[in-house]
N, C-alpha and C positions, 0 to 999 in steps of 0.2 A: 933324533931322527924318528919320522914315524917308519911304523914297521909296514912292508908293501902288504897292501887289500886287492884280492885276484877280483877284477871285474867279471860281470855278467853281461855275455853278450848271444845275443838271438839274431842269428843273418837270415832266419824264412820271416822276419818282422819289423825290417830297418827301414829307415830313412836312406834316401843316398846319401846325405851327409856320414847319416852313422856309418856305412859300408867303407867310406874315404877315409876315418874317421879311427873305425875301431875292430874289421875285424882283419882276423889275427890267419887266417888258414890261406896255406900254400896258396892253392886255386884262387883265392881271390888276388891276394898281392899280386902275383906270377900274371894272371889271367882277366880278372873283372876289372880292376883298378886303373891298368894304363890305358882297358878301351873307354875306361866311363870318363879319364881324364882328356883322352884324345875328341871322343864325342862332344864335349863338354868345353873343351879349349882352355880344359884347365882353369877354369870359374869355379869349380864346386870344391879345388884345393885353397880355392882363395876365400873362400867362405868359409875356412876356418880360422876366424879370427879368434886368436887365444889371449888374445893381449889384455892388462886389467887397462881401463877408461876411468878417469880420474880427470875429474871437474876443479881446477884449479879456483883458490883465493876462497875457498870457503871454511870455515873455522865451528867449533861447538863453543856457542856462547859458554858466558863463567854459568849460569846457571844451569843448563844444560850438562855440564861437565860433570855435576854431582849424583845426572838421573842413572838409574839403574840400564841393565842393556837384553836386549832380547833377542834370541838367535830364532827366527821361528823358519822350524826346517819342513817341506811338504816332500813327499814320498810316492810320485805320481803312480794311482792305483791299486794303492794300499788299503785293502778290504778290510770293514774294520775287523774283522774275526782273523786278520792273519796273522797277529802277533801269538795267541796261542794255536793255532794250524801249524804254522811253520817254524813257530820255536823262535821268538825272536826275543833272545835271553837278554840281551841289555836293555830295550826296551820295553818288556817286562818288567824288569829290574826299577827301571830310573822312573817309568811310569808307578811302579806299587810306593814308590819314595814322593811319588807327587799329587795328580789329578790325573784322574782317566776316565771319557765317559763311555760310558757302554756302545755309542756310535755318537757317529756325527753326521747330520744328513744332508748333503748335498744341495745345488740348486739344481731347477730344471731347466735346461739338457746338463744331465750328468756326464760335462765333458770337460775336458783340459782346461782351456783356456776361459770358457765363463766361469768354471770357479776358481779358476784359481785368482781369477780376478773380484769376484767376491770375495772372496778372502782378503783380498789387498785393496777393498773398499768399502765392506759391511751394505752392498748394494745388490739386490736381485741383478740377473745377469738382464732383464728388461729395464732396467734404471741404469744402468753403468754401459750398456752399448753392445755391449760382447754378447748377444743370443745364441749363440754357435760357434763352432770352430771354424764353419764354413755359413758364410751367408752374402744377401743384396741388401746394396743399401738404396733408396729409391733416390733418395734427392743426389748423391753422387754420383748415381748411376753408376756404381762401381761393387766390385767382389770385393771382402775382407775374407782372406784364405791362410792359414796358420803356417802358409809352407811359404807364404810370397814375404819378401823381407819390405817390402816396399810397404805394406800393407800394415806387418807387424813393428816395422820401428818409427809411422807416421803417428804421431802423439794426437794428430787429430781426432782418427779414431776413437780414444776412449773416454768416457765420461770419469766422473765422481774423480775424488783424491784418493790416493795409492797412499799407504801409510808411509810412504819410503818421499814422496812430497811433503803429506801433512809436517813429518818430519823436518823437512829440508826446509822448508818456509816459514819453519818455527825456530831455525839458527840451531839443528839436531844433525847429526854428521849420517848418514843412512850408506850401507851397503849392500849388495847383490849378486849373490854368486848364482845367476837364472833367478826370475820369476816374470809369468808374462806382463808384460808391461813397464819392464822395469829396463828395457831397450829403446823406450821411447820417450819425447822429452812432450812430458803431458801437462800442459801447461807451463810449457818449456822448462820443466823442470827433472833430470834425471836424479838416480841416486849420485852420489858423489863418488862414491865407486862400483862399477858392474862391467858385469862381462856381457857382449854378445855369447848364442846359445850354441854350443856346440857339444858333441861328444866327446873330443879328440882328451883332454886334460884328464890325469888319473885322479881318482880319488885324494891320492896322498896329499898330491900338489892341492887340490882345494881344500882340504880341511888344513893343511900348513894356513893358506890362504888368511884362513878365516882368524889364527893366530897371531898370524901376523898385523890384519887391523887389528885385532885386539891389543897389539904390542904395541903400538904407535902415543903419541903421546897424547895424554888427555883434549888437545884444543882439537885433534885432527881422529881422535878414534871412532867410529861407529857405533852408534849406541841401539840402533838395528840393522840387523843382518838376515836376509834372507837368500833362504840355500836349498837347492832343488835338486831328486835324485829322479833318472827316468828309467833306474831297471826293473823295477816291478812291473811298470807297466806295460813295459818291451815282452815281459817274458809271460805275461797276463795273456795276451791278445794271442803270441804266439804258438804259446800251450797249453791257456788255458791255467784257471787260478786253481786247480788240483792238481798241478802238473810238479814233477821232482825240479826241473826247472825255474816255478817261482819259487820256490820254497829255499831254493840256491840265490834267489837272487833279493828272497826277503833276508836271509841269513847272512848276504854283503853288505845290505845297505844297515842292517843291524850290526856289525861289526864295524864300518865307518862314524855309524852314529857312538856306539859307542869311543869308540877312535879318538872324535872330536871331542865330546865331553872330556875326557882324560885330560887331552894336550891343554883343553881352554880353564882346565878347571887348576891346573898351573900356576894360571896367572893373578890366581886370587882377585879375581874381579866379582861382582854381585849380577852372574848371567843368569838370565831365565832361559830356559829352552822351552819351545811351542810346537809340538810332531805335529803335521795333519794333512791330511790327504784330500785330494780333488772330487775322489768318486771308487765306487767298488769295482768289482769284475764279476760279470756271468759267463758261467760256458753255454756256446752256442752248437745249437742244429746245424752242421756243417752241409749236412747230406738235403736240403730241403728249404733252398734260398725261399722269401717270399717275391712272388712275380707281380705286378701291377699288369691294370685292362692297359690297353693300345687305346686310345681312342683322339680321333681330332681336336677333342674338347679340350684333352688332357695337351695335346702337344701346342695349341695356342698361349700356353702359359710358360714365364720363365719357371725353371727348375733349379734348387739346392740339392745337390745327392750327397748321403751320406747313408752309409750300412744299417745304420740304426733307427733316424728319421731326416724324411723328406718333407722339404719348403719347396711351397708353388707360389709363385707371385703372379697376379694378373692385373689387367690395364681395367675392366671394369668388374659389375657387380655379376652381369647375365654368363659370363663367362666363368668366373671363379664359381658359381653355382652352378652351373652344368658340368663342372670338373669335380666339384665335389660328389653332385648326386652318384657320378660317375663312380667312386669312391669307395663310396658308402655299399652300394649295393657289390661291390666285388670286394669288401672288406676276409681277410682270410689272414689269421695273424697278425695282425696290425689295427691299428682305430684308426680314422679321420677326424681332424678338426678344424673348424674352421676357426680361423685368428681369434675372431670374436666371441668364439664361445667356449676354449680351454677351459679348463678345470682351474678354479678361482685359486688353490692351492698353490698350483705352480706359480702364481705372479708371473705372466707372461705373457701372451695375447692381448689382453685387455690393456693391460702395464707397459707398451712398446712405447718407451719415451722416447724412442729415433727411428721410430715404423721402420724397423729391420728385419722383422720377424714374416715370413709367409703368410699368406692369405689364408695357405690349407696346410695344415702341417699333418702328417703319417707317422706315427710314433709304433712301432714293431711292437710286441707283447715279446716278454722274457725270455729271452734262451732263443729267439729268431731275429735272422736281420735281412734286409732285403738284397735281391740278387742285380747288386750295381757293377757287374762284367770283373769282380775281380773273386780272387779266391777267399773263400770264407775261413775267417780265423775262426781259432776255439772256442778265444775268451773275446770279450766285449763287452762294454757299455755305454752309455747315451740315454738308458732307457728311462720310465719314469722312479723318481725322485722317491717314490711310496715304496719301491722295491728292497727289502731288507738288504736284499747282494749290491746293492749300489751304494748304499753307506760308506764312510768313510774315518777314518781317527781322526781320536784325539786325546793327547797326551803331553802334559805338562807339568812343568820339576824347574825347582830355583828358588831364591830365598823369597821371592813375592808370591808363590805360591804355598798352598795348605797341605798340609804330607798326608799321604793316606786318606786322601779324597776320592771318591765315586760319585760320577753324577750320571743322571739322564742322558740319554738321545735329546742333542738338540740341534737347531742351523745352523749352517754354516756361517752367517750373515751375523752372528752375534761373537766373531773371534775379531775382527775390527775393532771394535769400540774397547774391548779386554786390551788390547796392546797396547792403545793409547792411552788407557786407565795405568797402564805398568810404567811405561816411559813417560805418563806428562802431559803428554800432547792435549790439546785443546780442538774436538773436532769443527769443524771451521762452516761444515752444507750439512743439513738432513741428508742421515741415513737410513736403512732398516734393520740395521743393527741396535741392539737394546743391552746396554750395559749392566743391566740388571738380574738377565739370566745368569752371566756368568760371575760376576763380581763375590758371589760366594767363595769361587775357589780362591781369592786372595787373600795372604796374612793379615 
């Protein structure tokens, strides 16, 4: 049996889900719980769906059956400097036994859901669909919002192949305990097994979980597994990445990871593990929102808000330009840009393969974010991608990999093309991912 791992949880920086979900004090079970289920009619207890979904009648070819297997786990918010800030002794440990680079740097908007989707497609978040956590799409005339489930499990949505399809369409068994996109049937293809996202499941039960596919019989086991932790970046936002708080909740998900390796390493199977995170954390100017002008110009335009940066879409040319001058001249904390002329770095504006991206986009400078009517957290990021605190890991140990490797700061965009160098896979469309950066670190 595994031994119980005490969660991390932060009620000034939940989801309602998480509130339903996970916490644990008097006043809210006694007091918040039956009004938010009463208000709610009881929909937000049914969205938590715990159950594993398993795609029947698929099998791992005989060839496939011999590939090695890859657990790549991401660690939402995990700065790359927190393993030695916070003391995070096993993976210290299991990274000095493997590869680790000095950072890993992000795409731009360093936010959840485009990278983590980069990650799961070796594509800039402008080539794969996903610009934002929050954005317009013109030609659907529609929101894509990370909180609407309609939104997040429509496989239309996203472009490029998820390595958990490349997988699947290559007769490879793929699992997912959370990763974004791995809810949707994207190209009508999901993993073979995954879970919707939820808080409610403890640690224990998912790393059993993850034992358990590995126990299954070779036609039917997973030979990739992805597995997502979100208390770091719960306890990030809430108080901040110098808080005693992350440093508890780096110290859990460091003891789970450890955890896992133990139970999997059991089975004597040839696993590789792949740590890496989405993006870093800044602490924020709480005390000194930034305010934008008021102006007509500006409210003819649709608007994306977000703490960090704002998207303006407009219907023409004379208008998005009179919004911007507008801008520009009361810039205080923040830059403007206009779509067209981003910073060639970011691949983004220019690169809008499904014109999702804003006409004018507002990107905060460090350590500020703008005053969108709610309370300003500590910690946050979104910001630009150049920003050392917005980095992110990477760490990697298994028998395909080199022991006692260091490498550079490098993209995120080139951990894609590594997985499918480990397991086999044959990538199928152009990516921007380049197998070449990282192919050093293998045996």
């Amino acid at each position: 049996m595994l031994s119980k791992l005490q969660p991390i949880f932060n009620p000034s920086y939940c989801s309602l889900q998480s509130i339903i979900a996970n916490c644990k004090k008097i006043t809210v079970k006694k007091f918040i719980l039956p009004a938010l289920v009463f208000l709610l009619g009881g929909s937000a207890l049914m969205a938590q769906d715990t159950t594993q979904h398993i795609t029947e009648d698929r099998k791992n070819s005989a060839t496939q059956q011999s590939k090695p297997y890859v657990i790549m786990i991401s660690i939402d918010g995990f700065r790359y400097d927190y393993a030695e800030k916070h003391n995070a002794v096993n993976l210290l440990r299991l990274s000095g036994q493997g590869v680790r680079a000095t950072a890993m740097q992000p795409s731009f908007p360093t936010l959840t859901f485009p990278n983590h989707y980069t990650l799961a497609t070796g594509m800039y978040p402008a080539h794969h669909g996903l610009v934002d956590n929050h954005f317009y799409d013109r030609k659907r005339d529609s929101i894509y919002r990370v909180g609407n489930r309609n939104t997040v499990e429509d496989g239309t949505w996203y472009g490029g192949i998820p390595l958990w399809v490349l997988a699947e369409k290559q007769q490879m068994i793929s699992a997912s305990y959370f990763w974004v996109g791995s809810e949707s049937a994207i190209q009508n293809v999901r993993p073979t097994y995954y879970f919707r996202y939820q808080e409610k499941t403890g640690i224990d039960s998912r790393i059993q979980q993850v034992v358990n596919w590995l126990s299954l019989p070779e036609d039917q086991r997973p030979h990739l597994i992805t597995f997502y932790f979100p208390e770091v970046d719960h306890s990030g936002h809430s108080y901040g990445p110098d808080s005693d708080s992350t440093r508890k909740a780096v110290q859990f998900v460091d003891a789970a990871i450890g955890k896992m390796v133990e139970e999997v390493n059991k089975l004597h199977l040839p696993v590789n593990f792949i740590v890496v995170a989405d993006h870093g954390m800044l602490s924020i100017d709480q005390d000194h929102p930034i305010t934008l002008p008021d102006s007509p110009a500006i409210k003819s335009l649709r608007k994306v808000v977000s703490s960090e940066k704002m998207m303006y879409y407009g219907n023409n040319e004379a208008d998005i330009q009179a919004a911007y001058n507008i801008f520009k001249q009361h810039q205080h904390h923040y830059t403007a840009w206009l779509k067209k002329e981003t910073p060639d770095r970011w691949h983004y504006g220019q690169e809008d393969v499904y014109n999702r991206i804003g006409d004018i986009i507002l990107v905060a400078e460090a350590n500020h974010v703008f005053d969108i009517g709610r309370r300003v957290p500590p910690g946050h990021h979104g910001f630009d991608n150049n920003l050392t605190d917005m980095n992110a890991i990477f760490m990697a140990w298994g028998p395909a990999f080199r022991s006692n490797t260091r490498i550079p700061t490098f993209e995120n965009i080139h951990v894609y093309p590594l997985v499918a160098r480990i397991l086999g896979l044959t990538i199928t469309q152009p990516i921007d991912g380049k197998v070449e950066v990282l192919e050093h670190t293998l045996q």
